[in-house]
C-alpha positions as CSV (number, residue, x, y, z in Angstrom):
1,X,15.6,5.6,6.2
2,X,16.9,8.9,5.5
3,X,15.0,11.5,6.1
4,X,13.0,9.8,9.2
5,X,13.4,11.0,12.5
6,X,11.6,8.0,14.9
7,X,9.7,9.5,17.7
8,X,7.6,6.7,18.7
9,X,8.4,3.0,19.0
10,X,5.3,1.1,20.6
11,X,3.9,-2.1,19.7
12,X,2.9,-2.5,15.9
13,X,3.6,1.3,15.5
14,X,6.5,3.6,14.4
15,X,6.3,6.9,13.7
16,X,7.7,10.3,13.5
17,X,8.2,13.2,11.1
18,X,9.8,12.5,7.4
19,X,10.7,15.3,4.7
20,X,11.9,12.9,1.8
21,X,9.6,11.5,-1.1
22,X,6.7,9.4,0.2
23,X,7.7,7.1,-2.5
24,X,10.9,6.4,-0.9
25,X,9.1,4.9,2.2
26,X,7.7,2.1,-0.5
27,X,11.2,0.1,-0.7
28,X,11.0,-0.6,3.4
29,X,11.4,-4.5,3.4
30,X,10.4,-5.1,6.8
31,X,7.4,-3.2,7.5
32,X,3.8,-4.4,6.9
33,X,2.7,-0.5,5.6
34,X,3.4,2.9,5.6
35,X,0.5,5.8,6.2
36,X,0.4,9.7,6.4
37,X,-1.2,10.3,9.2
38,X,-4.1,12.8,9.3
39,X,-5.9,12.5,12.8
40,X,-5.4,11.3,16.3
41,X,-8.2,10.4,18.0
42,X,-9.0,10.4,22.3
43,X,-11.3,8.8,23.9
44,X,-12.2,5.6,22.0
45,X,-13.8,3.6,25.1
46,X,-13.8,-0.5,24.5
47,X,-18.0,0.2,25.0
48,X,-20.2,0.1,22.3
49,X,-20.9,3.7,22.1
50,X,-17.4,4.2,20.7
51,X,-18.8,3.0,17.1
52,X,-21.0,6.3,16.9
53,X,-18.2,8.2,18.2
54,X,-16.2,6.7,15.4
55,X,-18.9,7.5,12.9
56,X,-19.0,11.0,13.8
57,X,-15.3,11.7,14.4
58,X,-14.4,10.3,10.8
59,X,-17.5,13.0,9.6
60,X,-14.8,15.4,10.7
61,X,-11.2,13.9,9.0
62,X,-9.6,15.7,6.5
63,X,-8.2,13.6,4.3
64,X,-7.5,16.4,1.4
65,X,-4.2,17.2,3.0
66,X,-2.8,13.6,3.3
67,X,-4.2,12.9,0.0
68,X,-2.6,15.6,-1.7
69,X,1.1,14.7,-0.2
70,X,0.4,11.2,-1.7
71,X,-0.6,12.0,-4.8
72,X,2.8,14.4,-5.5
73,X,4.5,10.5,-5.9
74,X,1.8,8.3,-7.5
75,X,-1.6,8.6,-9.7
76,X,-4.9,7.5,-8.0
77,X,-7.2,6.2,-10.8
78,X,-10.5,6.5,-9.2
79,X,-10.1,9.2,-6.3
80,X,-13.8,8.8,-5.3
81,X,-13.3,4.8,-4.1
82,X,-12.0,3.8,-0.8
83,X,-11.3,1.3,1.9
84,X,-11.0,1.0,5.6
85,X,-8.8,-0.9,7.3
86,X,-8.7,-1.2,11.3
87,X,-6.7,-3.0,14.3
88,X,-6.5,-2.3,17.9
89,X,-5.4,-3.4,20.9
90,X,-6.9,-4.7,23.8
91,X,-10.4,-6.0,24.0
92,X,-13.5,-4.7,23.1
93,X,-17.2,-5.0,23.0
94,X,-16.9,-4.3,19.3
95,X,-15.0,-5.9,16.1
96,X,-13.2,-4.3,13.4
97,X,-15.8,-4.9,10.7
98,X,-18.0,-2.8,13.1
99,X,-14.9,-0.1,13.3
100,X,-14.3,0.1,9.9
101,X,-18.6,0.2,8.9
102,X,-18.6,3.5,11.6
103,X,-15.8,5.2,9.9
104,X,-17.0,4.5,6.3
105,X,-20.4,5.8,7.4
106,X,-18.8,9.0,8.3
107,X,-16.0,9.7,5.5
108,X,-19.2,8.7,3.0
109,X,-21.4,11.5,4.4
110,X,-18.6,13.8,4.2
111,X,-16.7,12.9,0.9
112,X,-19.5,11.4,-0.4
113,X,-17.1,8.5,-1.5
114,X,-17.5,5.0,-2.7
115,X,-17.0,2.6,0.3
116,X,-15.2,-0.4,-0.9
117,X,-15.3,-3.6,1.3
118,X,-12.5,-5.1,-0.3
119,X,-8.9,-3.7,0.3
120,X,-8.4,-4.2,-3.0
121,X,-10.7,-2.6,-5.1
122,X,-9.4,0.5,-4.0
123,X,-6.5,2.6,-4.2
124,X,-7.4,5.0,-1.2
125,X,-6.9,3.3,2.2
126,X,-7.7,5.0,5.5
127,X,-6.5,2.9,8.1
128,X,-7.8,3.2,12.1
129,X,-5.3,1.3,14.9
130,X,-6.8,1.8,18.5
131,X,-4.3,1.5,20.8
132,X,-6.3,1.8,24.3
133,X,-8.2,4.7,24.3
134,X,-6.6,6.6,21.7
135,X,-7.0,5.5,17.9
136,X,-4.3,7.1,15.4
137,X,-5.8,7.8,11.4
138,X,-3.4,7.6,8.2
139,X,-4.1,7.6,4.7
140,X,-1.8,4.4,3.2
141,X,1.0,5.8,0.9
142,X,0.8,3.0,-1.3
143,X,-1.5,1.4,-3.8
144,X,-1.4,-1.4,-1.6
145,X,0.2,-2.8,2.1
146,X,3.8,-3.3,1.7
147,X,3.5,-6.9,3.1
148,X,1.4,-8.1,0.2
149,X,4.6,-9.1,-2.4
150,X,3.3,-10.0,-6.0
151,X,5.2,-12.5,-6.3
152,X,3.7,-14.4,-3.2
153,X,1.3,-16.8,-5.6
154,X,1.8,-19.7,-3.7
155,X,0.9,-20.0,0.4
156,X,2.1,-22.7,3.0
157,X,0.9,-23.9,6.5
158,X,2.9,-21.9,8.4
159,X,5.1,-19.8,5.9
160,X,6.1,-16.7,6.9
161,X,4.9,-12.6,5.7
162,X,8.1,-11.4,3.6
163,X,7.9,-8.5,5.9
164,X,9.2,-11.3,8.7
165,X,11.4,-13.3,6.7
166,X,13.2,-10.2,5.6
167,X,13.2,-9.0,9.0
168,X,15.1,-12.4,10.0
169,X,17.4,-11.8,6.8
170,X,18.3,-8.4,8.8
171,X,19.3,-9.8,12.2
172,X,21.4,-12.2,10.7
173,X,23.3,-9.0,8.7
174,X,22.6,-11.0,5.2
175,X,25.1,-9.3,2.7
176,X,25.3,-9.5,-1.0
177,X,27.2,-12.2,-2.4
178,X,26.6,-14.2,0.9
179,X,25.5,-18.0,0.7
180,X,22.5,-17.9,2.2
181,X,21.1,-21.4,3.3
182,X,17.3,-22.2,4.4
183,X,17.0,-25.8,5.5
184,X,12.9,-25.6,5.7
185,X,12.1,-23.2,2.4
186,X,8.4,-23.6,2.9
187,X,7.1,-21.3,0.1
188,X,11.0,-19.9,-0.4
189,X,10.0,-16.4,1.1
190,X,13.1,-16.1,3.2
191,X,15.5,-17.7,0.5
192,X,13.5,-14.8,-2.6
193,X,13.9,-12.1,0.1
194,X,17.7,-12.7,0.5
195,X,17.9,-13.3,-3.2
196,X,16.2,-9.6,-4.0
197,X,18.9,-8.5,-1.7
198,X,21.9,-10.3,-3.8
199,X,22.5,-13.2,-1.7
200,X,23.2,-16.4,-2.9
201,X,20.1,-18.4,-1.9
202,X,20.0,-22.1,-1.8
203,X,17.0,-24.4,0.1
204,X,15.0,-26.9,0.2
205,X,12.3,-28.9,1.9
206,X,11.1,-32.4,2.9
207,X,8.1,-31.7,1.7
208,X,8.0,-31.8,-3.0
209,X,4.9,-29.8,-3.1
210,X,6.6,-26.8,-0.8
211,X,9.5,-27.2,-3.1
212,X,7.2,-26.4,-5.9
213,X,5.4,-23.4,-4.5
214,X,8.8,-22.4,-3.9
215,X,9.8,-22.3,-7.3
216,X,6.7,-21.1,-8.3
217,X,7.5,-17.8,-6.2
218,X,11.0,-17.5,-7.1
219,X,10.0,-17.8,-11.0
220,X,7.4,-14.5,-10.2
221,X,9.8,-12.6,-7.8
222,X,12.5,-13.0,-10.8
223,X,15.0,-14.4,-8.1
224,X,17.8,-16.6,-8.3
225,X,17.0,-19.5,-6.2
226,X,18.8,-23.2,-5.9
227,X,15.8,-25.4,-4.5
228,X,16.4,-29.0,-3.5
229,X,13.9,-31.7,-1.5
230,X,16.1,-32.9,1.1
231,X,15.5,-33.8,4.9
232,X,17.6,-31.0,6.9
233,X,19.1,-33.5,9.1
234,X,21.5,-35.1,6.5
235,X,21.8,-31.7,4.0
236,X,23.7,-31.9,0.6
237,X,26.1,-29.4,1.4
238,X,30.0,-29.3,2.2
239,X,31.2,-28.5,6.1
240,X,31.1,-24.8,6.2
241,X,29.7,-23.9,3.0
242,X,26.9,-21.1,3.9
243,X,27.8,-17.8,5.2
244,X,24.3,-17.6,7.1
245,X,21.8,-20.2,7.8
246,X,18.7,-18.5,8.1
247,X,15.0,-20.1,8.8
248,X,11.9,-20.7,10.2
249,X,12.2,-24.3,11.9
250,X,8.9,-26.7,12.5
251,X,7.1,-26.2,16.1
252,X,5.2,-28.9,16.4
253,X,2.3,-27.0,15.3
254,X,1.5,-25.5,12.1
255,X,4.0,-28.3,10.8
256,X,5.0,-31.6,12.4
257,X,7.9,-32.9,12.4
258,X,8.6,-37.4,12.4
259,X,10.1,-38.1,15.8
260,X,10.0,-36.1,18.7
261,X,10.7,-32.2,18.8
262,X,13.6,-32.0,20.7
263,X,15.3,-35.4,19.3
264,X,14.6,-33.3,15.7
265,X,16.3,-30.2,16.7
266,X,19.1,-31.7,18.4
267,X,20.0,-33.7,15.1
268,X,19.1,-30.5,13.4
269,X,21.6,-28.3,15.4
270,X,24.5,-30.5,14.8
271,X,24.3,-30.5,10.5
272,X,23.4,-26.3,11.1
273,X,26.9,-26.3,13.1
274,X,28.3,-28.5,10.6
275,X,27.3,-26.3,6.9
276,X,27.9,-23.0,8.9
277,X,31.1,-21.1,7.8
278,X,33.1,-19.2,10.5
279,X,32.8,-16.7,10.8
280,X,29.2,-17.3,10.5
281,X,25.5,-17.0,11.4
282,X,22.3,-18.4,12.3
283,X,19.2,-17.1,12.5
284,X,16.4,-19.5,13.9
285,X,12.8,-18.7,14.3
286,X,11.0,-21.4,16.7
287,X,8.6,-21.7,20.1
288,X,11.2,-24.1,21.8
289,X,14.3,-22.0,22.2
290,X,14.8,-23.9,25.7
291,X,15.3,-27.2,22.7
292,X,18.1,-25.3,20.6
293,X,21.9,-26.0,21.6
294,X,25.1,-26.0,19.9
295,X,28.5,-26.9,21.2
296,X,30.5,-24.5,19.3
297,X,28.3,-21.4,18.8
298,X,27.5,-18.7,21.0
299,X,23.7,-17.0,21.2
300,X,24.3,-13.3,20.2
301,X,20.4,-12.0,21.0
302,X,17.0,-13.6,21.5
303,X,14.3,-11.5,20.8
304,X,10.1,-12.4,21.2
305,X,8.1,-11.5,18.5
306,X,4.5,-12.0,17.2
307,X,3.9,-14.4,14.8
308,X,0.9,-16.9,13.7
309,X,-1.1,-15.8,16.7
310,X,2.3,-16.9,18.6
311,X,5.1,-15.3,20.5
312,X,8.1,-17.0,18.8
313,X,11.7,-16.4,19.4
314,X,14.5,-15.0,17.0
315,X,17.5,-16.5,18.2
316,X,20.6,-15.3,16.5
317,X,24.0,-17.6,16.8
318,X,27.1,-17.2,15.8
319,X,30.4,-19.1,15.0
């Protein structure tokens, strides 16, 4: 993103200094939110007594000078409304309801603000992520976390956040104009992602009702979307017609597949090999990367990431 310089990576957390318009930040695709920060925080101990330190620490935010950069790039209806949103790392002898009660208590007392339980009754969001002892305070940018895509009406067992699927979109290097292929559409959200982007999205799924949800999200995103019901072991589609193959496969949790797991991927590998172009790519999300093998493609990168509760892999091939 222009005009971000990146000074800390760490886990669930990127941030560093940024002099363009906030309202820039809003277009970012694979992030879950965006926050100006306004406090750092030392000291937050897993123990119970943290929640009064909380209480009394958010007494002390100031939240005008956050507020004021945000509202430079967009109106805030009711200014005297907001939510709390917390995460953290680690265990603790507390929960986040309890985090985000203590720090409402305190911004009340101070701002003398409305305390909304619900995310989205409000249009101010301070968010709290504890990261061992040390908690870090933004104010969100937007009226709402980037993650949550309107046109997301319909949900899945097991379908991906757009933040993920467009996330997969950008290790496979999904270009406009590509044919982008999804054997297992779910809900469509990888196949509208690469559609927004100007790919040529075609998918389907075993399942008619997924199919449908899929559809039903395409038709609110405004995307371009060929959806089929087909079993993606014997796919419709000519020998090296998609650019990238791109998709979440089953694990054997969430969603169960009809025969064994690995006799399912390996008849699912050879029709992938078979629709991929060359040059070409796949991207494969799964929990059985050990179960994934193809004769004539090569793994570029394999990368762990957090998903459903799970550590999935991202393996990216390519032909």
């Amino acid at each position: 993103m222009p005009g971000m310089t990146v000074e800390t990576i760490q886990y669930r957390r990127i941030s560093g200094p940024f002099d363009g318009a906030l309202a820039d930040l809003l277009s970012l695709r694979t992030v879950d939110d965006v926050f100006v920060q306004a406090a750092e925080w030392d000291d937050i101990v897993p123990q119970r007594q943290a929640l009064q330190q909380i209480e009394s620490l958010s007494r002390q935010l100031n939240l005008h000078q956050p507020l004021k950069r945000i509202l430079k790039d967009r109106s805030i209806r009711q200014q005297d409304r907001f939510s709390v949103t917390a995460n953290f790392v680690g265990k603790r002898n507390y929960s986040m309801d309890e985090i985000k009660a203590a720090a409402a208590a305190g911004i009340s007392a101070r701002y003398h603000w409305q305390y909304q339980a619900n995310d989205e009754d409000s249009e101010i969001n301070v968010r709290i992520f504890i990261e061992h002892e040390k908690a870090y305070v933004g104010l969100r940018i937007g009226a709402g976390p980037l993650h949550r895509r309107k046109y997301k009406q319909e949900h899945l067992p097991g379908s991906l956040k757009p933040t993920v699927a467009a996330a997969l979109l950008r290790f496979g290097d999904v270009k406009p104009g590509m044919r982008l292929l999804d054997p297992f559409c779910g809900a469509g959200t990888i196949l509208i992602e690469g559609a927004l982007q100007g790919a040529r999205a075609d998918g389907g799924d075993l399942n008619p009702e997924a199919v449908q949800a899929a559809r039903t999200n395409a038709t609110f995103a405004g995307a371009g979307v060929d959806l089929h019901v087909w079993d993606a072991r014997n796919l419709p589609v000519n020998n090296g017609a998609a650019d990238r193959v791109v998709t979440n496969l089953p694990w054997g949790r969430q969603i169960t597949t009809a025969c064994p797991l690995d006799e399912f991927y390996r008849e699912l590998c050879l029709e992938i090999e078979r629709v991929l172009a060359q040059p070409g790519k796949a991207v494969l999300l799964t929990s059985s990367p050990d179960l994934i093998r193809f004769d004539g493609m090569t793994l570029e990168q394999e990368t762990e990431v957090s998903v459903f509760g799970q550590n999935p892999k991202v393996l990216v091939f390519s032909k």
